[in-house]
N, C-alpha and C positions, 0 to 999 in steps of 0.2 A: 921283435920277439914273436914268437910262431904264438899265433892265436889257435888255429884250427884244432878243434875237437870239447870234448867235454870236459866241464868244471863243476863240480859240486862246490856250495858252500860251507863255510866253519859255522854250525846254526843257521838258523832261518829257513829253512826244507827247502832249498831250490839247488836245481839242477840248470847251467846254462850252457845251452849249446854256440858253438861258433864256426860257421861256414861260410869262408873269404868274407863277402861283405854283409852276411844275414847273421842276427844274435838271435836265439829265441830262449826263453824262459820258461821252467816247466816246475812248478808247485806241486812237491812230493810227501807222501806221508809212508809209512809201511804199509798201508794198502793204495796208495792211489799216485798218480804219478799225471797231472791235469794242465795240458798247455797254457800258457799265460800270455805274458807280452812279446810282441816281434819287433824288432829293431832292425835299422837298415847305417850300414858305415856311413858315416859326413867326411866324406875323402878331404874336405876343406879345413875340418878341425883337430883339433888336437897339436899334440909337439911330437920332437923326436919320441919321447916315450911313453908317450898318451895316446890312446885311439878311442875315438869317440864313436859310439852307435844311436842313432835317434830314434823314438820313435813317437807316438800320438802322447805328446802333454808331457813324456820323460827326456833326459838326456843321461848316456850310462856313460863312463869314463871309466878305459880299463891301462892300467899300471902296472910296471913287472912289481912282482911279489918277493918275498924272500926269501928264495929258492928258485931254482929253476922251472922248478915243477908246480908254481905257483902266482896267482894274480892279486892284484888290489881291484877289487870291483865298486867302483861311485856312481852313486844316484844323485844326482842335482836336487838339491832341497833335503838333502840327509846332511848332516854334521861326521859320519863315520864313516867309515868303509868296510865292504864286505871282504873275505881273505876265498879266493876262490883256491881248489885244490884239482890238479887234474884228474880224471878217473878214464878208465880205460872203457869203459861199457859203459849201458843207461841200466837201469834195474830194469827188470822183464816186465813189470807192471806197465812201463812206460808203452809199451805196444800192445796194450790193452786196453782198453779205450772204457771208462767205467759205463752202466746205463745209468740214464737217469730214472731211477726209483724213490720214491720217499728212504726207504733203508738206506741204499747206497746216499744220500744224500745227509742225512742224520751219522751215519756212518766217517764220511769225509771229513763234518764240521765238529766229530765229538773227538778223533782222532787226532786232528790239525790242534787243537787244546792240549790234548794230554800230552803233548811232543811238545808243542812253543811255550804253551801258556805261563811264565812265570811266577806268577805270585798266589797257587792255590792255596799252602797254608800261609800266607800272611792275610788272604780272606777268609780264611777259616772255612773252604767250601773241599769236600772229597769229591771230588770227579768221576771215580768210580762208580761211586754209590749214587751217583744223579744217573750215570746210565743204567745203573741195575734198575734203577726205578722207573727212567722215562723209557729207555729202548721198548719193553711191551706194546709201549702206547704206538708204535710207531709199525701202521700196516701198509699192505700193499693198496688198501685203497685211503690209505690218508688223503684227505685233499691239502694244497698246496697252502690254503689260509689256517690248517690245525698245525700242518707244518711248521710253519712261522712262528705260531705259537708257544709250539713246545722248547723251538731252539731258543726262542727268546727266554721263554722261563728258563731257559737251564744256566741261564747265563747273567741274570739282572740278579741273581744274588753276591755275583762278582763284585757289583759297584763300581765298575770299572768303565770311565766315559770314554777308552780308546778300544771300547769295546761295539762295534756294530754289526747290521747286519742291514743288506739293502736287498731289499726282495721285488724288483723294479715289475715281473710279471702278475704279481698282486698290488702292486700300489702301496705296498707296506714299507715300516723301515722302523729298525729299533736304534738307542744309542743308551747303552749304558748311562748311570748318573751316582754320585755319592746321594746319601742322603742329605737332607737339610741340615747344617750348622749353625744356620741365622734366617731372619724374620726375612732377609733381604729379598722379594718376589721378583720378576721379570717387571712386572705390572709397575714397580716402585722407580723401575729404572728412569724414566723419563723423568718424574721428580727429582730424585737425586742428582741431575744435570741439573736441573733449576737450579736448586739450592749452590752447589758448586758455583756456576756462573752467574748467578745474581750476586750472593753474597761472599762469595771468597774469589773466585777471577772474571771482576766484572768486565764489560768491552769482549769483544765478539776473538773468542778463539783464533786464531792463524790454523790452518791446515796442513799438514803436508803428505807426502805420500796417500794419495788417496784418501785421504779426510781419517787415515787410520792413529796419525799422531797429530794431536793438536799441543800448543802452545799459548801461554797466559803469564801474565803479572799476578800474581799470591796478592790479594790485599787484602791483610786481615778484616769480621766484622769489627765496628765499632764496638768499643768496652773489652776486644778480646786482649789487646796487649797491656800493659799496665801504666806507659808511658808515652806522651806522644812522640818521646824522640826513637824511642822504639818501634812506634808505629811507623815512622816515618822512614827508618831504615831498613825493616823490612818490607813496606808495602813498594820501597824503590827495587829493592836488589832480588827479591826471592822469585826465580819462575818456576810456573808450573809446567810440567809434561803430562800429557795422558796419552797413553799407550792404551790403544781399542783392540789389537790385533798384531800379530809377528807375520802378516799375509796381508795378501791384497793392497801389496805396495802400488801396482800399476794398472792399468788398466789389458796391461800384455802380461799374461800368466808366466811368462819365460823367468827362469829363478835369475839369470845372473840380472836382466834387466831388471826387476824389482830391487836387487842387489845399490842396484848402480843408481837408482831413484834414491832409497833408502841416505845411500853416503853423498849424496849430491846435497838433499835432503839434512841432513848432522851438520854439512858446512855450514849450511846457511843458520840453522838455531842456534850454532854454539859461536857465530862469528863476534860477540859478542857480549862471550860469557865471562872474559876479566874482568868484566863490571859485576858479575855477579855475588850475592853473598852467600849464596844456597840455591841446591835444585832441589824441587818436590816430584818425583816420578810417582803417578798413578797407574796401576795394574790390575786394581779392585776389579777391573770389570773387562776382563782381556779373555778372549776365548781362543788363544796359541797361536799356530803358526811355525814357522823354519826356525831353530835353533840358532840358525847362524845368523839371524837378523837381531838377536836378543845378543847372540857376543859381540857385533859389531858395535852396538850401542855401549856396550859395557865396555870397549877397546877406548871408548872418546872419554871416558870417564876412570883411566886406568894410570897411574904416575909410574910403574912400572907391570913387568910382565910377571903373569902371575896364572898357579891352576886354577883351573873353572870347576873342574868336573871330572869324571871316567866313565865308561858306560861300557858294560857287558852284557853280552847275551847267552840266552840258554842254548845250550849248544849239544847236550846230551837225550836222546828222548825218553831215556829211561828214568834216569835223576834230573830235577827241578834247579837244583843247586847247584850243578855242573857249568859252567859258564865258558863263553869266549875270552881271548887274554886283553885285557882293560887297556881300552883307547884313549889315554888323557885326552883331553881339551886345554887348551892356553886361552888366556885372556891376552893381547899383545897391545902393548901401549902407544894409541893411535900420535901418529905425529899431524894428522890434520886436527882443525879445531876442536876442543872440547872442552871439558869443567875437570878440575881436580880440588874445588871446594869442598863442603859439606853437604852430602843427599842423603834424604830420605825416601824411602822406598815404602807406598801404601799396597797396602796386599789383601785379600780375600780368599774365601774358597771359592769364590767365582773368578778367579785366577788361576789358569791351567793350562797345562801343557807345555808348549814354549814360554809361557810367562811364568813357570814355574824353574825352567830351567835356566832363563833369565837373571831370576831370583837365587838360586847358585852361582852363575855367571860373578854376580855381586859382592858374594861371600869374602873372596878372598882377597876384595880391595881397599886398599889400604890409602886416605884414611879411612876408617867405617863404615859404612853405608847403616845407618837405624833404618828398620826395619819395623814399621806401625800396622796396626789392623789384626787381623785375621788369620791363621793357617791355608797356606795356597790349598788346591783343590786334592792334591797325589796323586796324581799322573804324569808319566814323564815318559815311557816308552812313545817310540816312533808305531804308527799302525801297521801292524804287518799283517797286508793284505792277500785274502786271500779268494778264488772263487770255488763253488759248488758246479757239482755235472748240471744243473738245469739250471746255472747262468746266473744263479742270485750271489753278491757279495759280499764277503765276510771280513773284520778285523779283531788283530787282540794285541794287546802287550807282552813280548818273548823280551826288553830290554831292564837293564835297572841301572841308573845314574848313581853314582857315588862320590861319596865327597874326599877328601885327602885324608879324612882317617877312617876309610869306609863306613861313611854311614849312607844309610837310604832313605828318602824322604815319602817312599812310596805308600801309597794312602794316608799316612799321617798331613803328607803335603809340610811345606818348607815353615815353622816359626815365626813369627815376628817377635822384636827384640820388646816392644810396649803391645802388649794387648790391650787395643780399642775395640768397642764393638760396632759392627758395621753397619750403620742407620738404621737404628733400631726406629720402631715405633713410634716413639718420642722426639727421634731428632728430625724423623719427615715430616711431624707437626707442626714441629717450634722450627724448621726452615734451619738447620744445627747440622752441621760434619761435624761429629768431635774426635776423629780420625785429624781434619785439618787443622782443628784448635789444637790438640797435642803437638803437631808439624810445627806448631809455630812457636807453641814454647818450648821445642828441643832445640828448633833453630834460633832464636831471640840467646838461648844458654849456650851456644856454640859459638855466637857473636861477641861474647863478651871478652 
């Protein structure tokens, strides 16, 4: 397929160049047009109709499109693909090279919003009217730390944790955050492993994938079940999972190796899950990760194939609402080992991103997955990153995941089917999950 020359994308403001064996990438708005990553061909990879371009930390994979005049663009560690479109010219901007000024800088990052940014009225924030107010503030002798400042205010009313901003020449760095929903501190964290592993999965965790998924035997406290032959039947068959992370499978950042740890990894926990009566999967405390490492797990726990998801992007710069045409996801039912009992899924708003998409993954498997705890965090777009003329970089949310009868979980974050509340106060004292006491009387009632 003739690669050579220019591809705009369907959304996402980039422009990609291709010459024989050089890609480069160039992050565009209606005023600015700012080179980005450079890629080099791997003559070794790919197939007949794949060409692979590498470069520092990515790997792109380019696919004939549907049409002549068009490509499939994949990024390694995305779940979708971008629809490239060919264009005849770059915009005139592109040979213009912006300065770096405070304005032109404020400028870039308020523009690059009003074009991707997707969910301004679902936070309730007018974008316009933050630059009618903050542009003023913004002179020619701003310094680089009032800088910082201002972008980040403009933008922490979002509430949006796929929102950052890394200002590496000042030592700064923002990250979006919702607000508090629960008592649950960072500080509490290390108790709440106590309590888990003292009192509900005693004997030392199994590891896997970089100590990012651990492994346990559920056995209930004393006094929790009502019966000892109940005790006895679940404290034999029930395991636990905890899920820390949808990343940092390996110690080799490469996605397909992580990949391939990951399902090396599934064989070995589930080689032995006939015996089991119920999985407890933990998510309460997952800070995301790749998408596809949340469907792979969900594929070993699937009795058939079934939708995950859809995900569309803003693809209009004028309208919010205007979207790309919706990529399902499948869940495909793993034929290596896995569980097709009864699982329950623990959830938090300290659950996000990939563990919330996960948490869709879930939905549509049958039998049920219950779903205990918390409201995931709402967040579910991919970062789309971007940088500024003086080198600092920037992310935001242009995606939105959708369920099969279009609904969005975004900022609400994904339901649980029993709302428990998440270690409160009370339950770090008295040494109490009652997120796992519930786990165990929905499983003891699913036993019967």
């Amino acid at each position: 397929m003739p690669l050579d020359g220019l591809w705009v994308t369907t959304g996402y403001g980039e422009l990609v160049e291709i010459k024989g064996n050089d890609l480069r990438v160039y992050e565009i708005t209606t005023l600015s047009c700012i080179p980005s990553e450079k890629a080099s061909r791997k003559t070794e990879a790919g197939t007949a109709d794949e060409i692979v371009f590498a470069a520092d930390g990515d790997t792109f994979r380019i696919v004939p499109g549907p049409s002549k005049d068009t490509l499939w663009f994949h990024v390694d560690g995305t779940i979708s693909n971008l629809l490239l479109r060919r264009t005849s010219s770059q915009p005139k901007r592109c040979g213009q090279p912006l300065a770096d000024t405070p304005l032109t800088n404020y400028e870039v990052f308020w523009q690059t919003f009003a074009e991707q940014y997707a969910f301004f009225p679902l936070r309730n924030v007018d974008w316009r009217a933050i630059d009618k107010k903050v542009r003023p503030q913004v002179i020619p002798d701003t310094k680089p730390e009032e800088l910082f400042r201002i972008l980040s205010g403009m933008v922490e009313p979002l509430h949006d944790k796929h929102i950052y901003i890394d200002a590496p020449s000042i030592h700064k760095g923002f990250r979006g955050s919702r607000p508090p929903t629960d008592t649950l501190q960072d500080g509490d964290k290390p108790r709440v492993t106590e309590i888990i592993e003292t009192k509900y999965v005693p004997g030392k965790l199994r590891d896997f994938c970089n100590g990012q998924l651990q492994l346990g035997r559920l056995r209930p406290p004393q006094g929790a079940m009502t019966t000892d032959s109940e005790r006895k039947r679940q404290a034999d068959l029930i395991e636990y999972l905890r899920i820390h992370s949808f990343a940092r499978y390996s110690k080799d950042d490469d996605f397909e190796k992580q990949l391939a740890v990951l399902q090396a990894a599934l064989d070995e926990i589930f080689e032995d899950a006939f015996h089991w009566s119920g999985l407890v999967i933990d998510i309460r405390i997952n800070s995301g990760g790749f998408d596809q490492f949340g469907v792979a797990i969900a594929s070993r726990l699937a009795t058939l194939d079934y939708f995950a998801w859809e995900k569309v992007a803003r693809d209009d710069i004028r309208d919010p609402d205007h979207h790309t045409p919706p990529q399902p996801i499948m869940v495909h039912a793993s034929q290596r080992p896995g569980f097709r009992g009864p699982v329950v899924l623990l959830t938090s708003a300290h659950a996000l991103s990939a563990a919330e998409t996960f948490t869709m993954a879930l939905l549509g498997r049958d039998p049920h997955i219950t779903r205990i705890g918390a409201n995931t965090q709402g967040v579910f777009s991919d970062e789309l990153d971007r940088v500024l003329p003086n080198g600092w970089r920037f992310g935001l949310s242009n995606e939105t995941y959708l369920t099969k009868d279009g609904k969005s979980f975004e900022g609400t974050g994904v339901p649980p089917d029993i709302e428990v509340p998440i270690f409160p106060k009370e339950d770090l004292a008295e040494g109490r999950d009652s997120a796992l006491d519930k786990v165990l009387e929905v499983l003891a009632h699913k036993a019967r």
